[in-house]
TIKOL-392447 format. One record per residue (C-alpha): chain; x, y, z. Coordinates in nm, 3 decimals, padded with zeros to 5 digits. Example, Ala and Ser with C-alpha at 12.3 -4.5 7.8 and 13.67 -1.06 7.14 Angstrom:
BEGIN
A;01.230;-00.450;00.780
A;01.367;-00.106;00.714
***
This chain:
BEGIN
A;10.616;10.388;09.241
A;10.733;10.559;09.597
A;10.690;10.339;09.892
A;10.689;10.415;10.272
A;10.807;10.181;10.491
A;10.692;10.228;10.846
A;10.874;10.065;11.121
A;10.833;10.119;11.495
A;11.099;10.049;11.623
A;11.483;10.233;11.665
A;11.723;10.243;11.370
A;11.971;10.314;11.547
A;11.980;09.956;11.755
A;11.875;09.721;11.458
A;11.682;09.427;11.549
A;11.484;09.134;11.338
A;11.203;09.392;11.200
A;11.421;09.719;11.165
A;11.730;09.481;10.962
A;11.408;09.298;10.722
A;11.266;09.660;10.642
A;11.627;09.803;10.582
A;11.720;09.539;10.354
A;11.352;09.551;10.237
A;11.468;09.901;10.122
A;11.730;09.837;09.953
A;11.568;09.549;09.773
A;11.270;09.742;09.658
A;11.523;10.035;09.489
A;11.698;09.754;09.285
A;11.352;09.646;09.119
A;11.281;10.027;09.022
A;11.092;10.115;09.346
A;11.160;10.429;09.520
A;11.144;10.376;09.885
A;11.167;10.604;10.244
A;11.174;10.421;10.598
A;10.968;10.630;10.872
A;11.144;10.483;11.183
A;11.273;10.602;11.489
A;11.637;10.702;11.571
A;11.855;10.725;11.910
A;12.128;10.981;11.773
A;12.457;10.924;11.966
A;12.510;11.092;12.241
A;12.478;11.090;12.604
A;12.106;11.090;12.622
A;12.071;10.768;12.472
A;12.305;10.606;12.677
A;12.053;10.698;12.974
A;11.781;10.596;12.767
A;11.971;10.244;12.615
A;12.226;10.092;12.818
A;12.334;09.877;12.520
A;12.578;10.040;12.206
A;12.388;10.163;11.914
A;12.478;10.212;11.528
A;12.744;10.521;11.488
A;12.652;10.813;11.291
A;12.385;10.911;11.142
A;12.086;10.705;10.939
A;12.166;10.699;10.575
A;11.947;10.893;10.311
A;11.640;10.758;10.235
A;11.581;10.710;10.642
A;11.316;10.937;10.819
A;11.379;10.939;11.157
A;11.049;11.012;11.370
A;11.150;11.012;11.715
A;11.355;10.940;11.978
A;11.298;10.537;12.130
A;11.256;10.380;12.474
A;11.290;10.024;12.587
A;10.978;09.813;12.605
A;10.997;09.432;12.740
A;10.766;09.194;12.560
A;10.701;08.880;12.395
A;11.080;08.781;12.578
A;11.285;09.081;12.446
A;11.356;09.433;12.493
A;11.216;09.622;12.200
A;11.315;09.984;12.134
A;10.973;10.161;12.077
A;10.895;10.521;11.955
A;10.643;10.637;12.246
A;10.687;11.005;12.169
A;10.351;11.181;12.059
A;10.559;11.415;11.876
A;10.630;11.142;11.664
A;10.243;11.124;11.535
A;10.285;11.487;11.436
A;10.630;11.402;11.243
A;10.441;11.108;11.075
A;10.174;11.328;10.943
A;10.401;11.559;10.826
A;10.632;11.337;10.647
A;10.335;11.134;10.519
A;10.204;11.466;10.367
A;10.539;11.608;10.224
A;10.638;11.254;10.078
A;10.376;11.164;09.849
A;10.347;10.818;09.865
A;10.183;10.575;09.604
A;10.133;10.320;09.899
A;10.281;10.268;10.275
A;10.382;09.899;10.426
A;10.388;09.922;10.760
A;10.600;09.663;10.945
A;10.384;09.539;11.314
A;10.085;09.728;11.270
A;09.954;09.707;11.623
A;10.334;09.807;11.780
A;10.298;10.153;11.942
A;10.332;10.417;11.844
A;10.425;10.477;11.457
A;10.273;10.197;11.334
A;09.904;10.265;11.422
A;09.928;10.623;11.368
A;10.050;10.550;11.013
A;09.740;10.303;10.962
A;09.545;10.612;11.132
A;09.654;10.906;10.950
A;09.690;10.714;10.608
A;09.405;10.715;10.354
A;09.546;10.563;10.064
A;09.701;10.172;09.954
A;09.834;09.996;10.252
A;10.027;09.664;10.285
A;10.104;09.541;10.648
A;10.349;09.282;10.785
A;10.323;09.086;11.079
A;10.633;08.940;11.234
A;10.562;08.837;11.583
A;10.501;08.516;11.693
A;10.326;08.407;12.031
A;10.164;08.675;12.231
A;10.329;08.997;12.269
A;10.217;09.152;12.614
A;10.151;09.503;12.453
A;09.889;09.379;12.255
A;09.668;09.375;12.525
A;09.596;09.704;12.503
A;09.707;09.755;12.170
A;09.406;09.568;12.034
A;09.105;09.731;12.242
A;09.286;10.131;12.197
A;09.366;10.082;11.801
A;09.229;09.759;11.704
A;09.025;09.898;11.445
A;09.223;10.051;11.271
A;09.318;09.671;11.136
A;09.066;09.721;10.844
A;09.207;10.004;10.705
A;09.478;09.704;10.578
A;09.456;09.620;10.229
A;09.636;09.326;10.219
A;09.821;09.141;10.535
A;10.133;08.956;10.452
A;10.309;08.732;10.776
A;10.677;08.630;10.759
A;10.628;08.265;10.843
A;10.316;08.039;10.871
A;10.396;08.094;11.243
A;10.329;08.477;11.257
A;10.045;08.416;11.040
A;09.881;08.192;11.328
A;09.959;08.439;11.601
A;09.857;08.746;11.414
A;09.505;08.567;11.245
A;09.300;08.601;11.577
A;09.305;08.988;11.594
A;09.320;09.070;11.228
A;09.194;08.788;11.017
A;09.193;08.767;10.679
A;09.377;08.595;10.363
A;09.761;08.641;10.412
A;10.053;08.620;10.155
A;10.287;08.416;10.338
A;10.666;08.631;10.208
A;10.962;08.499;10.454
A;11.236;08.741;10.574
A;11.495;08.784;10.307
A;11.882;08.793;10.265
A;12.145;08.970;10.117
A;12.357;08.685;09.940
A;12.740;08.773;09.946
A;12.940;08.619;09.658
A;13.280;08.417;09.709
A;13.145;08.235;09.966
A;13.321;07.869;10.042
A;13.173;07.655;10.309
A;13.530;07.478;10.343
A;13.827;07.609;10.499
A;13.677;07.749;10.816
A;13.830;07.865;11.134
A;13.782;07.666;11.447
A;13.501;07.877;11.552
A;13.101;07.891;11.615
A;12.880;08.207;11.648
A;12.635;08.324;11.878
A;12.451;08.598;11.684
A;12.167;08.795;11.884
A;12.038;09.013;12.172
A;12.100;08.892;12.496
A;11.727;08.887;12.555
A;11.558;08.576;12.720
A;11.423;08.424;12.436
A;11.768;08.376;12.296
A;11.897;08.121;12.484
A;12.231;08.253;12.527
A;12.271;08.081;12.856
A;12.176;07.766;12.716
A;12.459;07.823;12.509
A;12.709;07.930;12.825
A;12.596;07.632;12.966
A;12.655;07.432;12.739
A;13.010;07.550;12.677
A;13.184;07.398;12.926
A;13.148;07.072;12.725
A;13.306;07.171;12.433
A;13.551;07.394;12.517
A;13.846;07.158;12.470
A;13.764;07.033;12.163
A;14.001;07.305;11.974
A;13.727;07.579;11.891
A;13.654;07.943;11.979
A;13.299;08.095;12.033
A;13.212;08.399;11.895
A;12.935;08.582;12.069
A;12.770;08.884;11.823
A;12.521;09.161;11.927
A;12.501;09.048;12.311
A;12.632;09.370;12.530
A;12.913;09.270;12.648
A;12.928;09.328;13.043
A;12.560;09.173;12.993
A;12.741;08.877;12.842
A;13.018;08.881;13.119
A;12.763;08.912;13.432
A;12.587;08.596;13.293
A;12.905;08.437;13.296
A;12.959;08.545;13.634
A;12.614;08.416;13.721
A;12.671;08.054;13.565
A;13.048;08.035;13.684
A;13.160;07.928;13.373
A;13.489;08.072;13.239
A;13.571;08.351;12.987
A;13.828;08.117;12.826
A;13.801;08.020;12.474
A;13.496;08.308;12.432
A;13.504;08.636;12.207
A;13.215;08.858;12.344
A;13.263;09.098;12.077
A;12.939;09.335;12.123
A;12.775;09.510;11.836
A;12.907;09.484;11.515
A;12.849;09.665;11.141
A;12.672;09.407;10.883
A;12.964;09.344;10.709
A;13.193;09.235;10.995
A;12.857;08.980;11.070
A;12.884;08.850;10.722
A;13.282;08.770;10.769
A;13.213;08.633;11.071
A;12.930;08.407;10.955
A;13.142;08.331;10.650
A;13.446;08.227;10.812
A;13.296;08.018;11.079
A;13.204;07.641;11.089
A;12.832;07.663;11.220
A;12.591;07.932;11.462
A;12.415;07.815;11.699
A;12.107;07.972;11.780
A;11.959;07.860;12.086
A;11.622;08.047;12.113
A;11.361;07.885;12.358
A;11.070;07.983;12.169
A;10.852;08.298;12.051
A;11.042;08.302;11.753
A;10.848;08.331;11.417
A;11.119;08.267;11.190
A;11.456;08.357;11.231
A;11.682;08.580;11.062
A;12.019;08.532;11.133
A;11.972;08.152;11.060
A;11.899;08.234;10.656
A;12.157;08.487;10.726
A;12.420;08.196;10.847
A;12.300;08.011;10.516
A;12.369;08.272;10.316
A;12.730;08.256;10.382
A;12.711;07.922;10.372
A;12.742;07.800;10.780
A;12.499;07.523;10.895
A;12.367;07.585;11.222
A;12.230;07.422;11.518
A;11.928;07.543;11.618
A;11.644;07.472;11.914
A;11.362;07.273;11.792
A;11.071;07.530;11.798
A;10.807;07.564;11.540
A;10.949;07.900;11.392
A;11.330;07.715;11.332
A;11.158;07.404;11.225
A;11.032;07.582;10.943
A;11.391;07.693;10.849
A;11.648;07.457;10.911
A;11.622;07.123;10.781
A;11.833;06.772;10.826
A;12.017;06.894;10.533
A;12.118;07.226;10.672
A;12.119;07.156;10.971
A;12.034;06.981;11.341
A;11.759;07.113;11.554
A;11.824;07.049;11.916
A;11.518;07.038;12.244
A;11.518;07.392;12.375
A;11.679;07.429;12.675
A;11.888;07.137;12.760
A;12.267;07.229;12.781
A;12.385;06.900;12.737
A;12.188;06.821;12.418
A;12.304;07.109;12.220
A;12.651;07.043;12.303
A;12.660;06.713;12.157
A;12.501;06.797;11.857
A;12.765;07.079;11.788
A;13.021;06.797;11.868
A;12.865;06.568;11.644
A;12.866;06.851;11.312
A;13.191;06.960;11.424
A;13.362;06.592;11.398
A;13.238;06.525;11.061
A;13.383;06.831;10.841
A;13.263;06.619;10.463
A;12.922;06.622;10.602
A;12.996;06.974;10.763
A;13.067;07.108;10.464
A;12.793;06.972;10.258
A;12.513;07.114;10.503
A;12.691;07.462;10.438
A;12.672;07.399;10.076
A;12.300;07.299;10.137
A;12.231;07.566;10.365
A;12.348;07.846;10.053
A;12.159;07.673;09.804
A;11.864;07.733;10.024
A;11.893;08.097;10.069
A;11.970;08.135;09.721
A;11.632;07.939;09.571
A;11.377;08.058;09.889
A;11.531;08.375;10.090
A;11.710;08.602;09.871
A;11.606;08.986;09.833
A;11.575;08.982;09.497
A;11.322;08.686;09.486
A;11.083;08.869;09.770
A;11.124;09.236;09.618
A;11.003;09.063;09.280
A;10.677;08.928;09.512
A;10.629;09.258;09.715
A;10.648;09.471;09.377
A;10.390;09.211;09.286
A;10.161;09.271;09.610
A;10.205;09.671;09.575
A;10.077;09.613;09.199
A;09.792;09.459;09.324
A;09.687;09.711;09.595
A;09.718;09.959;09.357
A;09.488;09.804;09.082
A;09.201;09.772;09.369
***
């Protein structure tokens, strides 16, 4: 079986959907399934850094990774999504739908200009869609009324989290197979021995929270630990600071980083914190942080509630500074019980999230599209 995987977004500058169909990828090859990803890509260069202000992946996409396009960056639903927009990308989409041969496509946001829709247009075989988003995204507006229709062409819907299914059900209703976001488990993995250190994993969009987190920093900044701030741009990160007056010290704004230097990070740290304030469907780096065995504090909004639990966790009120603070404090003081959400918090992503448990369901899915 040979599967395209459409995604509409940029390789090059990762993000929740383009790291789920990536790993999605990989997963599928494992079980026997020969996948491509039809995706955009932002090569390096000084073009890009007009287009994107923040730092993208290196080099260039590995095999098995069609780039369509170059991207541009789209605010919505409380990021800043890096969209193909290009209509020469429709024309590289037919082609490489034509020269590839697919048994089936899965398209990843099916209603996210442009390469998603013109894959559900210019398709006329098996399709499987995903829908990831949760609240309303502001494109679909006029996503809906332009290529709305094209919904039907779906043969069978699956949504990340009961969340996305709820926000996607209005416009494309239907009977969905509910698969969450999957992780990579790493072996060796302890959930003692820690450095004195939490992570802040994300964007620095608006709907991350990360000033929640500044703010809230202040408070625990002499209690002996470091925080680690992942993915954020880092004069972005420092300008906030600037903003809040509150002090570089004790803070590593380390930027982008590969997916292994994430993993060592998450694996050698006592907890993330991910202080989202809502429009989150899921969240990724949170089975990513139980993967390598870190509990994490999180904001208590439906998509985290279905995630972390008391036994993995502490879920916080969005948006109060004060609150989250003293939660950390609280895990932080009690390293027995620390440790035992970590262990928790692995066991979880071993028995619900890993890849090879969802690529087992999605070969399942495609097997059923294909029988009719």
């Amino acid at each position: 079986m040979k599967v395209g995987i459409v995604v509409p977004y940029s390789w090059s500058f990762g993000g929740g959907v383009v790291d789920h169909a990536d790993a999605q990828a990989r997963a599928l090859e494992a079980v026997g399934i020969e996948t491509r990803l039809l995706i955009g890509h932002d090569p390096p260069g000084s073009f890009s850094r007009v287009l994107h202000p923040r730092q993208g992946r290196p080099g260039p996409p590995p095999p098995g990774v069609i780039p369509l396009g170059r991207s541009v960056i789209v605010p919505g639903n409380g990021a800043l999504s890096n969209l193909v927009l290009s209509p020469r990308a429709v024309t590289q989409m037919r082609r490489a739908l034509a020269r590839e041969r697919f048994d089936l496509i899965h398209v990843h946001e099916p209603l996210a200009p442009m390469l998603s829709p013109a894959a559900l247009a210019l398709w006329d075989g098996p399709m499987v869609a995903t829908f990831h988003a949760a609240g309303n995204s502001s494109w679909r507006r006029f996503a809906e009324p332009l290529w709305g229709f094209l919904i039907h062409r779906i043969d069978l819907r699956v949504a990340v989290s009961e969340q996305a299914r709820l926000a996607a059900a209005p416009y494309a209703p239907g009977h969905y197979e509910v698969i969450p976001n999957g992780v990579e488990i790493p072996e060796g993995i302890d959930p003692g021995d820690r450095a004195d250190r939490i992570v802040f994993a994300g964007r620095h969009d608006p709907r991350k929270g990360l000033p929640v987190l500044l703010r809230a920093w202040p408070l625990l900044r002499g209690r002996g630990i470091r925080l680690r701030v992942l993915g954020a741009e880092p004069l972005a990160v420092r300008l906030l600071l600037t903003r809040l007056r509150v002090s570089e010290e004790g803070i590593d704004i380390l930027g982008f980083v590969e997916d292994a230097a994430l993993t060592e990070e998450l694996a050698t740290a006592k907890l993330l914190v991910a202080p989202s304030l809502g429009n989150e469907s899921f969240g990724m780096t949170i089975t990513r942080a139980f993967a390598c065995a870190a509990p994490v504090v999180a904001s208590d909004i439906p998509g985290y509630r279905e995630v972390v639990t008391e036994e993995t966790g502490a879920l916080v009120p969005p948006g109060d500074p004060e609150a989250l603070a003293e939660t950390i404090a609280s895990l932080l003081e009690d390293e027995p019980a620390r440790v035992e959400r970590g262990r928790a918090a692995r066991e979880r992503a071993e028995s619900e999230y890993a890849w090879p448990l969802l690529a087992r369901r999605l070969a399942d899915c495609y097997e059923q599209v294909l029988a009719g």
